[in-house]
The first five atom37 places (N, CA, C, CB, O) and aatype in JSON, in Angstrom:
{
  "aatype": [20, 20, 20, 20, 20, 20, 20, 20, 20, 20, 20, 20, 20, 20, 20, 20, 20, 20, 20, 20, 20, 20, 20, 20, 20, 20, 20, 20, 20, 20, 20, 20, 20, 20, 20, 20, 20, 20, 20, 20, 20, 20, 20, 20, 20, 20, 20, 20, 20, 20, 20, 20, 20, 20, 20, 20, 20, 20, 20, 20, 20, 20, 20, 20, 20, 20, 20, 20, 20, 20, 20, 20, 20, 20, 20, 20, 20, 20, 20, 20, 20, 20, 20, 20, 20, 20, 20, 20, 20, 20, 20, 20, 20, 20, 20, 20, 20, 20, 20, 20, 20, 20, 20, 20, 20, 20, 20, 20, 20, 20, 20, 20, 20, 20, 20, 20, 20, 20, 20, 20, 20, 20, 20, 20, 20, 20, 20, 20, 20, 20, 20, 20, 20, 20, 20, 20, 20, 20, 20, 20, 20, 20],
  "atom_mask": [
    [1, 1, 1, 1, 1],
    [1, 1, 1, 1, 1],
    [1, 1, 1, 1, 1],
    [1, 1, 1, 1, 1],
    [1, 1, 1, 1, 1],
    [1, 1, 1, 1, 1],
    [1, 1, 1, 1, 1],
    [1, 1, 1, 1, 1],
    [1, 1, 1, 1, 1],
    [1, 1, 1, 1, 1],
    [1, 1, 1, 1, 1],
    [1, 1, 1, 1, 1],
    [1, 1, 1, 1, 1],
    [1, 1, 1, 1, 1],
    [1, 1, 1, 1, 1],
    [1, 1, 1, 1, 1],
    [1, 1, 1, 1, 1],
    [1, 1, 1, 1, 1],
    [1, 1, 1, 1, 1],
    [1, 1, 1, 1, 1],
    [1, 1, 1, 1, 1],
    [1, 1, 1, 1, 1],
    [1, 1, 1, 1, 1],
    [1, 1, 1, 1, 1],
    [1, 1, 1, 1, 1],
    [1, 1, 1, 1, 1],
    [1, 1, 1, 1, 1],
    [1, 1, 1, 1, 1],
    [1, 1, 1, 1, 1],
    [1, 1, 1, 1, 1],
    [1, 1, 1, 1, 1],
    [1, 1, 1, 1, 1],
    [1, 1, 1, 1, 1],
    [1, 1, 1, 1, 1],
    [1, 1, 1, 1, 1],
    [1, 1, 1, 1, 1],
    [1, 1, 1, 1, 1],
    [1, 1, 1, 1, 1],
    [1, 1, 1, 1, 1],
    [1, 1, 1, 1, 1],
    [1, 1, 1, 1, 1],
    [1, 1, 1, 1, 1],
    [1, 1, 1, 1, 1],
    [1, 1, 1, 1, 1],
    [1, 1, 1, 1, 1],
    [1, 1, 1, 1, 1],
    [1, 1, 1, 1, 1],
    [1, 1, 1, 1, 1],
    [1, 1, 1, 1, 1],
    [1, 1, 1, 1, 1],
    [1, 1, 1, 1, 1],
    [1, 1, 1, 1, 1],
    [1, 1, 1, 1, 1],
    [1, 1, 1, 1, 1],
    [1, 1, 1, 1, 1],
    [1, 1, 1, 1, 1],
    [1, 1, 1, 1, 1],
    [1, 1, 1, 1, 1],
    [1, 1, 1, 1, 1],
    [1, 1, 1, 1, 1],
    [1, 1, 1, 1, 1],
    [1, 1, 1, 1, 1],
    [1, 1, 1, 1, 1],
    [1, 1, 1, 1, 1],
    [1, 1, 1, 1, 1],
    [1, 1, 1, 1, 1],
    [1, 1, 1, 1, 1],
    [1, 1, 1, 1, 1],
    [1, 1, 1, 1, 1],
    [1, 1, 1, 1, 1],
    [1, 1, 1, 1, 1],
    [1, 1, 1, 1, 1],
    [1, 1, 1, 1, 1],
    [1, 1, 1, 1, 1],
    [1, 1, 1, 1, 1],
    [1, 1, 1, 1, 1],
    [1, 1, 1, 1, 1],
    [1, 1, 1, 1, 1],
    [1, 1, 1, 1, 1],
    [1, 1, 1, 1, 1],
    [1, 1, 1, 1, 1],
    [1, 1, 1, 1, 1],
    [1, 1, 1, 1, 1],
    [1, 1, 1, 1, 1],
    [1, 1, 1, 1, 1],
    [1, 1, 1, 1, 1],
    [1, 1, 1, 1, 1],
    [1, 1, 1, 1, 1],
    [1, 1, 1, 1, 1],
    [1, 1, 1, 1, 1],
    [1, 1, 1, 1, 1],
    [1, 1, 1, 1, 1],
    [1, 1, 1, 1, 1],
    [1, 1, 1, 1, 1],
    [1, 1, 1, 1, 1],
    [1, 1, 1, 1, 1],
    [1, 1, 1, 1, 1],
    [1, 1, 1, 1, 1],
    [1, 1, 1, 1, 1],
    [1, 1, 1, 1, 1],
    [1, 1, 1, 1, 1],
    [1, 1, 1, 1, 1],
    [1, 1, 1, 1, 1],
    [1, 1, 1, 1, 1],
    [1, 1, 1, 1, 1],
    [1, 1, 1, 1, 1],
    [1, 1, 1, 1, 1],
    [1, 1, 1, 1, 1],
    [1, 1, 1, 1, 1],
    [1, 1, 1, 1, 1],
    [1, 1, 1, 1, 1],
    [1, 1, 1, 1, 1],
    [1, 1, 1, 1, 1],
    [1, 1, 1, 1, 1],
    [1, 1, 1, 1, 1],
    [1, 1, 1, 1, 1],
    [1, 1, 1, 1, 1],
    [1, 1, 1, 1, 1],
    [1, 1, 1, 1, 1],
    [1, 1, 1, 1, 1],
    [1, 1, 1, 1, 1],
    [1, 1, 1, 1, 1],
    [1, 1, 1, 1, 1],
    [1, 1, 1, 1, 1],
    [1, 1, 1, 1, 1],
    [1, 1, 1, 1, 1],
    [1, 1, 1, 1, 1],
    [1, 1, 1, 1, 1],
    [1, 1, 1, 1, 1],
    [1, 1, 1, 1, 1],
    [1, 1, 1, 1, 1],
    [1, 1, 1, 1, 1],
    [1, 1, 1, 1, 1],
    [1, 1, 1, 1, 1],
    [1, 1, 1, 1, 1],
    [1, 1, 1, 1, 1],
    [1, 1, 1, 1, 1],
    [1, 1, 1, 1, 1],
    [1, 1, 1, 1, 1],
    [1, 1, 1, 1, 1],
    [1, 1, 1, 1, 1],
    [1, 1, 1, 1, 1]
  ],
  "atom_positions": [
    [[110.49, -41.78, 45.66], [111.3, -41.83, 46.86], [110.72, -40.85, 47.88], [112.78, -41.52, 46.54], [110.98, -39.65, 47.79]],
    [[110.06, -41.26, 48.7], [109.59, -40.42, 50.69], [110.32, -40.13, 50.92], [109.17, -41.01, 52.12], [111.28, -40.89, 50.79]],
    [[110.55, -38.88, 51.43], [111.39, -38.16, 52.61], [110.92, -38.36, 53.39], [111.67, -36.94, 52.75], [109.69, -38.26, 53.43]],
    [[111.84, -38.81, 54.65], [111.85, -38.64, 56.22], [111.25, -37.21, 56.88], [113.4, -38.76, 56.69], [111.87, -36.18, 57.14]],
    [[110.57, -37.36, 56.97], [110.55, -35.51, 57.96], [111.03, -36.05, 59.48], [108.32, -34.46, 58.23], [110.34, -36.76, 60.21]],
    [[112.57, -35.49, 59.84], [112.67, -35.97, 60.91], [112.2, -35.35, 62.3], [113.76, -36.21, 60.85], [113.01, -34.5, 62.67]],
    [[111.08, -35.52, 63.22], [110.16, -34.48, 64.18], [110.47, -34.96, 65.46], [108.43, -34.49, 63.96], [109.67, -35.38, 66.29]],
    [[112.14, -34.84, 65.59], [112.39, -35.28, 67.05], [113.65, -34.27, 67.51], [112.83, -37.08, 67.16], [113.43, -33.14, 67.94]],
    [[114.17, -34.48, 67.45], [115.43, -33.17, 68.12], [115.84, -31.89, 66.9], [117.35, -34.17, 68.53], [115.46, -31.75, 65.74]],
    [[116.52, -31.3, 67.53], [116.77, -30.61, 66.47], [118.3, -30.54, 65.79], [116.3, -29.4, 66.84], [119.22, -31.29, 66.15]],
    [[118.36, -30.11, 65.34], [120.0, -30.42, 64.47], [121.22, -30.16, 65.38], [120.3, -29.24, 63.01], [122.22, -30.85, 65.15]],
    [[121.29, -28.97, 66.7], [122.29, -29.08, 67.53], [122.48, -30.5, 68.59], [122.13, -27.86, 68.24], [123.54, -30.82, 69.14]],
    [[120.98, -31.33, 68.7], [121.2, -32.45, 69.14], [122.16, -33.8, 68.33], [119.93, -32.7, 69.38], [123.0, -34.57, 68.8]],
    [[121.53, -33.64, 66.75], [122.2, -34.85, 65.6], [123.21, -34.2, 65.32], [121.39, -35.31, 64.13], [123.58, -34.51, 64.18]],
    [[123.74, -33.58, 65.7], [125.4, -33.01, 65.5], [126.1, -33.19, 66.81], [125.56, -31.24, 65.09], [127.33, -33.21, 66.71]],
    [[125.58, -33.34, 68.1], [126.44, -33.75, 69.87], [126.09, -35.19, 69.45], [125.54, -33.05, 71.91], [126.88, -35.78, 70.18]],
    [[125.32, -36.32, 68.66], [124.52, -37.11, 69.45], [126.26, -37.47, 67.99], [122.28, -37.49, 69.72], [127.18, -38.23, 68.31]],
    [[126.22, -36.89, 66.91], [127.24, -37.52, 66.26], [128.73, -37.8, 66.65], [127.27, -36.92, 65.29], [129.57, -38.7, 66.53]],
    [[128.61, -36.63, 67.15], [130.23, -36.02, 67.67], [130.76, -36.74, 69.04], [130.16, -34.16, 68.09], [131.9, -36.51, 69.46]],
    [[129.91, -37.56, 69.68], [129.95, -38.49, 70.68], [129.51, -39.93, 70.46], [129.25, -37.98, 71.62], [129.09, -40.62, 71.39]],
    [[129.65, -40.49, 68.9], [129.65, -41.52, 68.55], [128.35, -42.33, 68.63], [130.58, -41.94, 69.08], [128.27, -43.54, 68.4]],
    [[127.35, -41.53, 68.99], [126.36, -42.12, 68.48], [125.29, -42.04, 67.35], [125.97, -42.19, 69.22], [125.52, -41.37, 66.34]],
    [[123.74, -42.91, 67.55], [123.32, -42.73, 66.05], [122.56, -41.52, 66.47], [122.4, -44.05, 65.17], [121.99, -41.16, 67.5]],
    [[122.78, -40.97, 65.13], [122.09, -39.1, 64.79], [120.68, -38.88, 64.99], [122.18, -38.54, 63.04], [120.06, -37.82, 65.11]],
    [[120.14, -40.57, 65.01], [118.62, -40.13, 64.9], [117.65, -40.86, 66.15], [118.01, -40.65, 63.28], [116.49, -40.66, 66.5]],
    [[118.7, -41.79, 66.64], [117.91, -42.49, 68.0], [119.04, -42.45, 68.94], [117.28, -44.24, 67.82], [119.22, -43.31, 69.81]],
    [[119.71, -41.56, 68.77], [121.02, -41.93, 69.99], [121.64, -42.96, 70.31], [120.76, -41.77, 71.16], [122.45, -42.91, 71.24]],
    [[121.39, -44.28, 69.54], [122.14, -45.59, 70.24], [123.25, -45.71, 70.33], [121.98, -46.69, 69.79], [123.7, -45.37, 69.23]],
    [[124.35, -46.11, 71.22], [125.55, -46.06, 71.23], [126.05, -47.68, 71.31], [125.95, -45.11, 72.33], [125.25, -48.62, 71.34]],
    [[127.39, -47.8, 71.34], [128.35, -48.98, 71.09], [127.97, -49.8, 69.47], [128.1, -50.18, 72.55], [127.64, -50.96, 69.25]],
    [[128.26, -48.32, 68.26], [127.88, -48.66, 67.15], [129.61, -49.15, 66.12], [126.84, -47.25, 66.62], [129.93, -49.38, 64.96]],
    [[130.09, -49.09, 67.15], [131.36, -49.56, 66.79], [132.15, -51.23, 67.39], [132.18, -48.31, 67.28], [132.63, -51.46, 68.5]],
    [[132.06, -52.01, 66.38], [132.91, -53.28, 66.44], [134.1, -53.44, 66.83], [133.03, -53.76, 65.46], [134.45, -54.38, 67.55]],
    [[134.97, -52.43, 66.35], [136.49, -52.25, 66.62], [136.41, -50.69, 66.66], [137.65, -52.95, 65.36], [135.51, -49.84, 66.7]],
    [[137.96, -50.71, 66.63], [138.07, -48.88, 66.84], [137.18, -48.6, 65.47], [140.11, -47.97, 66.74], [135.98, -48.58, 65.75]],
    [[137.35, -48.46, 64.61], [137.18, -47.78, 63.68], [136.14, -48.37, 62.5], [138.44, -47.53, 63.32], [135.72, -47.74, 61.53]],
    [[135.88, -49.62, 62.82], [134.96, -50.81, 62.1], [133.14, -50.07, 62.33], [135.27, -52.79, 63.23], [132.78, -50.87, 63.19]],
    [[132.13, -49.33, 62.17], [131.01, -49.21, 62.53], [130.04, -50.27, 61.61], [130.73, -47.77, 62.47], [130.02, -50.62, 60.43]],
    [[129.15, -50.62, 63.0], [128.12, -51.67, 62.26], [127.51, -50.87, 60.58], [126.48, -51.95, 63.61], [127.69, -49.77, 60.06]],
    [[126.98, -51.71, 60.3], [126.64, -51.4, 58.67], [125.06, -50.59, 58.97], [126.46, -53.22, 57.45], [124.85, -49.55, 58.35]],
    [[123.87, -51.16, 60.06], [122.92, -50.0, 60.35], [122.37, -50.13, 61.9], [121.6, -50.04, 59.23], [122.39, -51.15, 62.59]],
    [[121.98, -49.05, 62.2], [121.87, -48.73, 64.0], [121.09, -50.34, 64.29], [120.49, -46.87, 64.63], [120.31, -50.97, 63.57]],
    [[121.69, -50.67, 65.68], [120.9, -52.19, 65.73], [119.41, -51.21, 66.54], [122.01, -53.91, 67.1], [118.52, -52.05, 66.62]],
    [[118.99, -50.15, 66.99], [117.86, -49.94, 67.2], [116.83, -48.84, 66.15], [118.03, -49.59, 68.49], [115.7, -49.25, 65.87]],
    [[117.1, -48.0, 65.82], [116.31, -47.64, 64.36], [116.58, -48.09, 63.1], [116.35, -46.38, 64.05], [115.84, -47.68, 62.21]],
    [[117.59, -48.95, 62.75], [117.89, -49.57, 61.53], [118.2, -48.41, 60.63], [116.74, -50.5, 61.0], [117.76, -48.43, 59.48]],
    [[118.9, -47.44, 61.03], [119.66, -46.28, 59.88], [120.63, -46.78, 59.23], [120.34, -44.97, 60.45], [121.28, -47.47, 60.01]],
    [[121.15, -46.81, 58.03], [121.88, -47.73, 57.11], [122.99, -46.51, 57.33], [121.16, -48.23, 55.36], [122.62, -45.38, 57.0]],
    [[124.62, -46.71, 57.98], [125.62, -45.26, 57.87], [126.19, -45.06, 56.47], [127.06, -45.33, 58.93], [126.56, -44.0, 55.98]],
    [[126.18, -46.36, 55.88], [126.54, -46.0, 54.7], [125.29, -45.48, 53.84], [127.25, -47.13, 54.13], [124.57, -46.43, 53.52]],
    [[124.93, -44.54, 53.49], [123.7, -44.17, 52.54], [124.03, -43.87, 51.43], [122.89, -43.14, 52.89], [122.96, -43.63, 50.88]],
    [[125.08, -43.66, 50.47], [125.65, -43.57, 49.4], [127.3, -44.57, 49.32], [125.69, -41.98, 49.24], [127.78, -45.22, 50.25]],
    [[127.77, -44.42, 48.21], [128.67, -45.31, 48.04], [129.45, -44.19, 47.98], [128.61, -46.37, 46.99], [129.04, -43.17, 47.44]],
    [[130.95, -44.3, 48.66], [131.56, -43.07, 48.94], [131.25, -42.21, 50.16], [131.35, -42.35, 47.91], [131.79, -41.11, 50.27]],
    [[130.39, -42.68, 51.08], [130.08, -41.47, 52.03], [130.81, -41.08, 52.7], [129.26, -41.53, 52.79], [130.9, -39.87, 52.91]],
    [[131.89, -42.38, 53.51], [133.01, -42.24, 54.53], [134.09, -41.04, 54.02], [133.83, -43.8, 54.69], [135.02, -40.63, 54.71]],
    [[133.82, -40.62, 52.84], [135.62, -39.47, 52.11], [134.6, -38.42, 53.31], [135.94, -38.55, 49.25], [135.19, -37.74, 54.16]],
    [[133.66, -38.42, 53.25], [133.17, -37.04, 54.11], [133.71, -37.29, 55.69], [131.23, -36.84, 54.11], [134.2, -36.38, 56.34]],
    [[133.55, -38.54, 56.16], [134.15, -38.64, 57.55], [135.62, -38.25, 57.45], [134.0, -40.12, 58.18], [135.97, -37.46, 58.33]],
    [[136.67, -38.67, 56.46], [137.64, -38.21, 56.62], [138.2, -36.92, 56.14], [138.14, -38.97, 56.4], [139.35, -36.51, 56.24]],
    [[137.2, -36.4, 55.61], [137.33, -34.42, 55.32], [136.91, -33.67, 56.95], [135.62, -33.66, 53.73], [137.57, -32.8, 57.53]],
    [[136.01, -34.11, 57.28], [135.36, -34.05, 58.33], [136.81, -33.94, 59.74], [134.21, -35.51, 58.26], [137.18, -33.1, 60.57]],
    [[137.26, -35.4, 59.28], [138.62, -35.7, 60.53], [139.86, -34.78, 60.06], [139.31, -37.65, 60.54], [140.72, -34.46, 60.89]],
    [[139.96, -34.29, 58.53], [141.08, -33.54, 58.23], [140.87, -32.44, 58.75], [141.4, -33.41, 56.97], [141.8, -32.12, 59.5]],
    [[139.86, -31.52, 58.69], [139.12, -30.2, 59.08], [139.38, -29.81, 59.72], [138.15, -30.0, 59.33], [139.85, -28.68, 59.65]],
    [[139.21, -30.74, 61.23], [139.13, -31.01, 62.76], [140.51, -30.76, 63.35], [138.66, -32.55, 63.11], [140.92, -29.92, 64.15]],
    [[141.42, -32.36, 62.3], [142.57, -31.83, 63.31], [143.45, -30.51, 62.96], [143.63, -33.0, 63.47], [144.23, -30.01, 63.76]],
    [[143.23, -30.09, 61.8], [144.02, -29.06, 61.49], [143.63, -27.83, 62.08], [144.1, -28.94, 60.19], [144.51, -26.97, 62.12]],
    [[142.68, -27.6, 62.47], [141.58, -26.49, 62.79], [142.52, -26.49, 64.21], [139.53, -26.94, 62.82], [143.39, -25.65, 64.45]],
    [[142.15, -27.59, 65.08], [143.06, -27.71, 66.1], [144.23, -27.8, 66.43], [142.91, -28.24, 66.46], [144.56, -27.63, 67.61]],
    [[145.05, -28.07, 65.54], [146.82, -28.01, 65.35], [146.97, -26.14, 64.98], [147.55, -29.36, 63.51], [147.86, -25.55, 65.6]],
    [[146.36, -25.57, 64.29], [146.1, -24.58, 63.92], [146.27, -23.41, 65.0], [144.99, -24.79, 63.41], [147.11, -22.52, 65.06]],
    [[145.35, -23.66, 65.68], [144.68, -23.25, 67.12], [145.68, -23.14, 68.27], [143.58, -24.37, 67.6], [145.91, -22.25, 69.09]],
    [[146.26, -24.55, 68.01], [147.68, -24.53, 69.42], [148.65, -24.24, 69.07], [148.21, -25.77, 70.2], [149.31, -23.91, 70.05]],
    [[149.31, -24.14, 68.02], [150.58, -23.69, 67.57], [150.22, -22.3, 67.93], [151.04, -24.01, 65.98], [150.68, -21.92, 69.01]],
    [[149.17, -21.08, 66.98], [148.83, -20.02, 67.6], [148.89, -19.76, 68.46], [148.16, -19.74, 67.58], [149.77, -18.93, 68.67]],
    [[148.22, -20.14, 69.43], [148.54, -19.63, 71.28], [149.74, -20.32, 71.74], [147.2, -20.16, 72.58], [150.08, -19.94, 72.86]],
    [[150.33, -21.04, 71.33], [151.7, -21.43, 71.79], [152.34, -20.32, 71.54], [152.37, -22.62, 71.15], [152.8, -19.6, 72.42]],
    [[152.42, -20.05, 70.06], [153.82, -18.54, 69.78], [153.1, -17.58, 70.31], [154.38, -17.89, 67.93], [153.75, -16.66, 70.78]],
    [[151.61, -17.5, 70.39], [151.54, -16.18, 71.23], [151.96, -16.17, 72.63], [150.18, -15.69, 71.28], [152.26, -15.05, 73.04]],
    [[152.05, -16.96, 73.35], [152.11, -16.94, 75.11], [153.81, -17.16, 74.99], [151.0, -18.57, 76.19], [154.56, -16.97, 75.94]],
    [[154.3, -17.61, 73.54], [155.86, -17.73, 74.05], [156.83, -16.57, 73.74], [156.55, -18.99, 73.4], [157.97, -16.32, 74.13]],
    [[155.85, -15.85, 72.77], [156.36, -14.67, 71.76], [157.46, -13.73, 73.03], [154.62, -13.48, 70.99], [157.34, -13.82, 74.25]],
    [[158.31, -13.03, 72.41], [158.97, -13.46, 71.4], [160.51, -14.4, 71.79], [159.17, -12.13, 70.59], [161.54, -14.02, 71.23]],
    [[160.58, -15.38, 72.58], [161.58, -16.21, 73.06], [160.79, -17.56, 72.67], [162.01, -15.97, 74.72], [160.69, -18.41, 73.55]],
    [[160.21, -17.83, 71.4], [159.57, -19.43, 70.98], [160.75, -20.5, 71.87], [159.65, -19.81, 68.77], [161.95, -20.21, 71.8]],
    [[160.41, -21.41, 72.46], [161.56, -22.04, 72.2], [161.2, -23.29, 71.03], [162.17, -22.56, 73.67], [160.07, -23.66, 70.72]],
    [[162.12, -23.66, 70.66], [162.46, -24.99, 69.41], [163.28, -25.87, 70.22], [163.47, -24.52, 67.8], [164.11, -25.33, 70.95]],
    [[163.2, -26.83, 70.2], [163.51, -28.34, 71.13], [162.65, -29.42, 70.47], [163.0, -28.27, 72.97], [161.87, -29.63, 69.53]],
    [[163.36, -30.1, 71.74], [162.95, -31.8, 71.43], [161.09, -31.88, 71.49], [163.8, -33.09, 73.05], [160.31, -32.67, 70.95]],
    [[160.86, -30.8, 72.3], [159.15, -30.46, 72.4], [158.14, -30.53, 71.12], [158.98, -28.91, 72.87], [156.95, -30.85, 71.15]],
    [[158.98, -30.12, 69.88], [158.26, -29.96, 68.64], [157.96, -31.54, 68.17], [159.18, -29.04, 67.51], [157.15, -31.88, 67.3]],
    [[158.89, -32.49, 69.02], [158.62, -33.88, 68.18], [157.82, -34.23, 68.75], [159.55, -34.97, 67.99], [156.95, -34.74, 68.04]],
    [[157.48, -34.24, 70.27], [156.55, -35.09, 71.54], [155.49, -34.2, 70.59], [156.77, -34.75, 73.77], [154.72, -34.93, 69.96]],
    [[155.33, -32.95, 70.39], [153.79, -32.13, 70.03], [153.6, -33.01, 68.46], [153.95, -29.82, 69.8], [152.52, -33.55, 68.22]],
    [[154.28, -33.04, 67.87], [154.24, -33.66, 66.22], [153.33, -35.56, 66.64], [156.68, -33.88, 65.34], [152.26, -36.05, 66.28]],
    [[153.93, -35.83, 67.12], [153.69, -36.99, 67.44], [152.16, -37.12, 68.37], [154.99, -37.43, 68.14], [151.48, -38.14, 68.35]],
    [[151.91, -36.3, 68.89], [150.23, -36.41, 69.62], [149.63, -35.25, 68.91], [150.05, -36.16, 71.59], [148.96, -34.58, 69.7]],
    [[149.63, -34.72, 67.56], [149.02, -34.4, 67.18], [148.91, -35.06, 65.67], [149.16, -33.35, 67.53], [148.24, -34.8, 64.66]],
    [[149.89, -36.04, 66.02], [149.93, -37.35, 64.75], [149.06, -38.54, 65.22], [151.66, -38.09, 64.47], [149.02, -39.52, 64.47]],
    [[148.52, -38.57, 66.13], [147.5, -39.51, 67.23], [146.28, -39.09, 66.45], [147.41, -39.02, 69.2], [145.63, -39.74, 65.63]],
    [[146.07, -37.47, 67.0], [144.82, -37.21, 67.17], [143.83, -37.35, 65.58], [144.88, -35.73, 67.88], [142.68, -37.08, 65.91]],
    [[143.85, -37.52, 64.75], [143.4, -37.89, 63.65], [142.56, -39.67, 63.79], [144.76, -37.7, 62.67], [141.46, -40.13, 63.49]],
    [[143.71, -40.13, 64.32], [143.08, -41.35, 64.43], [142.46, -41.97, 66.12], [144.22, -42.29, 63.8], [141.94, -43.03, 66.48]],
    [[142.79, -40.89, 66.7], [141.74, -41.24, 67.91], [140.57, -40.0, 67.56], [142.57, -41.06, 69.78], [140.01, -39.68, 68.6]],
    [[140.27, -39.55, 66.87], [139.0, -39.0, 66.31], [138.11, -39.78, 65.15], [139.39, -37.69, 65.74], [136.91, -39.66, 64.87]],
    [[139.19, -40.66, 64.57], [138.59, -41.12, 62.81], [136.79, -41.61, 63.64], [139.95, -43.26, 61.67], [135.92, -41.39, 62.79]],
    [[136.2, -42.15, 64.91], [135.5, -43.24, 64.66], [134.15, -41.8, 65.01], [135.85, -44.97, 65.78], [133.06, -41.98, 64.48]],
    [[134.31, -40.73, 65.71], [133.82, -39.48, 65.84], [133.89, -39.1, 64.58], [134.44, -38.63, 66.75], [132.82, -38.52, 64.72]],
    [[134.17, -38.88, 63.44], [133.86, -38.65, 62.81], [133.46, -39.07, 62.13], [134.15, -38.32, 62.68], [133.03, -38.31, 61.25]],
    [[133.25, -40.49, 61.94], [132.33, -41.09, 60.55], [131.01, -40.78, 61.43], [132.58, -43.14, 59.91], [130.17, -40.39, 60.61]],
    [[130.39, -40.79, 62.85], [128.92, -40.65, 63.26], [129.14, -39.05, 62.82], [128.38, -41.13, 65.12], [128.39, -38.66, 61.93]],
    [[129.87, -38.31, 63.24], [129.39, -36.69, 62.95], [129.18, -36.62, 61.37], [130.71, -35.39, 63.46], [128.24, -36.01, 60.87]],
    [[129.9, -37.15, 60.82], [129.78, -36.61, 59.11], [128.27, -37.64, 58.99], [131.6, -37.23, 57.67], [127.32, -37.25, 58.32]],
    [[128.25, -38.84, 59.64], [126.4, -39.29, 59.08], [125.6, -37.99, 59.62], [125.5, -41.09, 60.07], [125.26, -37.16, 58.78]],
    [[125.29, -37.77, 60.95], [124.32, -36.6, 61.17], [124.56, -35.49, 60.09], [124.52, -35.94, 62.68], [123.74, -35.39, 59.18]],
    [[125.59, -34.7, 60.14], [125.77, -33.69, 59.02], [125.43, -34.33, 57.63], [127.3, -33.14, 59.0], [125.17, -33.38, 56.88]],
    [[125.35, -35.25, 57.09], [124.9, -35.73, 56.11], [123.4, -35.96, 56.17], [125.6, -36.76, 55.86], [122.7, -35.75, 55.19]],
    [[122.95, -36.36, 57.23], [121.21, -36.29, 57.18], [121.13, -35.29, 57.62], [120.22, -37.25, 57.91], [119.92, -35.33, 57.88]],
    [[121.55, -34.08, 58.05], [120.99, -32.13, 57.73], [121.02, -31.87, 56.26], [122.26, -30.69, 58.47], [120.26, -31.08, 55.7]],
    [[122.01, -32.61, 55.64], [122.25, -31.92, 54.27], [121.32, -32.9, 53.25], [124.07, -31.88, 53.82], [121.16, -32.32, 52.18]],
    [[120.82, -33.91, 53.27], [120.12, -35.0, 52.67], [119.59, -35.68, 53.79], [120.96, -35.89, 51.79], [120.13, -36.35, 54.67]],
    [[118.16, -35.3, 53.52], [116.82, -35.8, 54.42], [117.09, -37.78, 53.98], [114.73, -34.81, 53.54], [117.44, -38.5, 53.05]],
    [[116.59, -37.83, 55.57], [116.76, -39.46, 55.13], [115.33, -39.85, 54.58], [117.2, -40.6, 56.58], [114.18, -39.54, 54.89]],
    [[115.87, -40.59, 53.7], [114.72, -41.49, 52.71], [114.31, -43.1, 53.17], [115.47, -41.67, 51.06], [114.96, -43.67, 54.05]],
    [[113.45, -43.6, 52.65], [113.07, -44.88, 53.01], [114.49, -45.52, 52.89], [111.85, -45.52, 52.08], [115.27, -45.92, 53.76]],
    [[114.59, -45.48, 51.41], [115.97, -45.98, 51.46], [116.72, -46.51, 52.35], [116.59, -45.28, 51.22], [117.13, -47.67, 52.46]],
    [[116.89, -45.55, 53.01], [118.04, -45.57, 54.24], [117.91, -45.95, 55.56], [118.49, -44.4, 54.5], [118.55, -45.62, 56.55]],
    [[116.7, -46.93, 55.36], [116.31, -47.38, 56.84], [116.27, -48.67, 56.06], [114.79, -46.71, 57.82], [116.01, -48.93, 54.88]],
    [[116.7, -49.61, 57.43], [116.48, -50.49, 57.04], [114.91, -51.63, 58.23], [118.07, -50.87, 56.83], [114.21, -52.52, 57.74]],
    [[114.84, -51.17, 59.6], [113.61, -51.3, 60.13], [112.84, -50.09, 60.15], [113.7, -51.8, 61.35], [113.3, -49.06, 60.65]],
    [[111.73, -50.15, 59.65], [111.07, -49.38, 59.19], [109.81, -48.43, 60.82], [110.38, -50.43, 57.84], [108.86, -47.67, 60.66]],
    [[110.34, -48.89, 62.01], [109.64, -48.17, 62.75], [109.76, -46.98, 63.05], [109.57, -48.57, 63.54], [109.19, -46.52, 64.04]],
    [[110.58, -46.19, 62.2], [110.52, -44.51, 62.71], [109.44, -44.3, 61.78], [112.05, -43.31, 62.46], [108.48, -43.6, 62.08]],
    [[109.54, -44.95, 60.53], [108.7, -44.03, 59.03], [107.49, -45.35, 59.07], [110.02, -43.88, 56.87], [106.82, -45.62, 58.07]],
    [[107.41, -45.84, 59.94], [105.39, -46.25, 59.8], [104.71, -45.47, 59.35], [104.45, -46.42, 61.05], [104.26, -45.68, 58.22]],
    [[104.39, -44.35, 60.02], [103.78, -43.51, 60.4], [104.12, -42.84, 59.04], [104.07, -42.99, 61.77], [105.23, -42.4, 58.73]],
    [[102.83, -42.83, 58.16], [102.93, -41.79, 56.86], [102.91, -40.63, 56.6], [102.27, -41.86, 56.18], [103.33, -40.08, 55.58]],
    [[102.15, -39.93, 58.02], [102.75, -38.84, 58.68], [103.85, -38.48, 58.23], [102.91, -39.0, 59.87], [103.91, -37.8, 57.21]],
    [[104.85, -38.84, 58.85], [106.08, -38.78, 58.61], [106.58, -38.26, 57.14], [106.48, -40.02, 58.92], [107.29, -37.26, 57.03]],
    [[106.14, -39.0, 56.04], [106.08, -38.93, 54.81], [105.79, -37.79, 54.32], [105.41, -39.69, 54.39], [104.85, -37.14, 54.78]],
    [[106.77, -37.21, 52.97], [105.89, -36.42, 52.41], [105.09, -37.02, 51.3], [106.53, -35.33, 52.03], [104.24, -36.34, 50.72]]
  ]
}
């Protein structure tokens, strides 16, 4: 099995290029069918997103991470800027409820971010292409 040596951006690019829904390794975008449906591999470098069976639990650790990190975050500066008169109201349901959104207006951001973070953490292999014009070049190859 070849490893990819990938010799084009560097990893703060395949982590924005993920986190904005596109592919990690050629940038192509509109890789999504429906909200949440992504084609099976990039229609312009042929990167396969699924590269293991099971990969997507990482997109949704990835989306758990995220929103909690951020629910986390605003509750904090909420009681700090309200300290010490919090108020409790009907406000806690409108906030419960769009931060009951945000999970799933992130899910499709996160299956491209968890692929890039998955090819930092596991070099892509032949395998995982399915048109073979990035890895012609044996170069490329180790």
């Amino acid at each position: 099995m070849s490893k990819f040596k990938y010799r084009g951006k560097g990893p703060g690019v395949l982590l924005w290029r993920g986190l904005t829904k596109a592919c990690p390794l050629c940038g192509k975008r509109k890789l999504f069918r429906r909200w949440v449906h992504i084609v099976k591999n990039c229609p312009r470098c042929g990167l396969k997103f699924e590269r293991i069976e099971g990969h997507w639990i990482g997109a949704v650790g990835i989306n758990t991470i995220i929103s909690f990190t951020l629910l986390f975050f605003a509750l904090a500066c909420f009681f700090l800027l309200t300290y010490p008169n919090i108020p409790i109201g009907s406000w806690v349901f409108f906030a419960s409820g769009l931060y009951g959104l945000f999970p799933l207006i992130f899910y499709p951001n996160s299956k491209t971010l968890w692929t890039a973070i998955d090819i930092l953490m596991r070099p892509i292999v032949r395998e995982d292409m399915t048109a073979m014009q990035f890895i012609d070049d044996e170069s490329l190859l180790d």
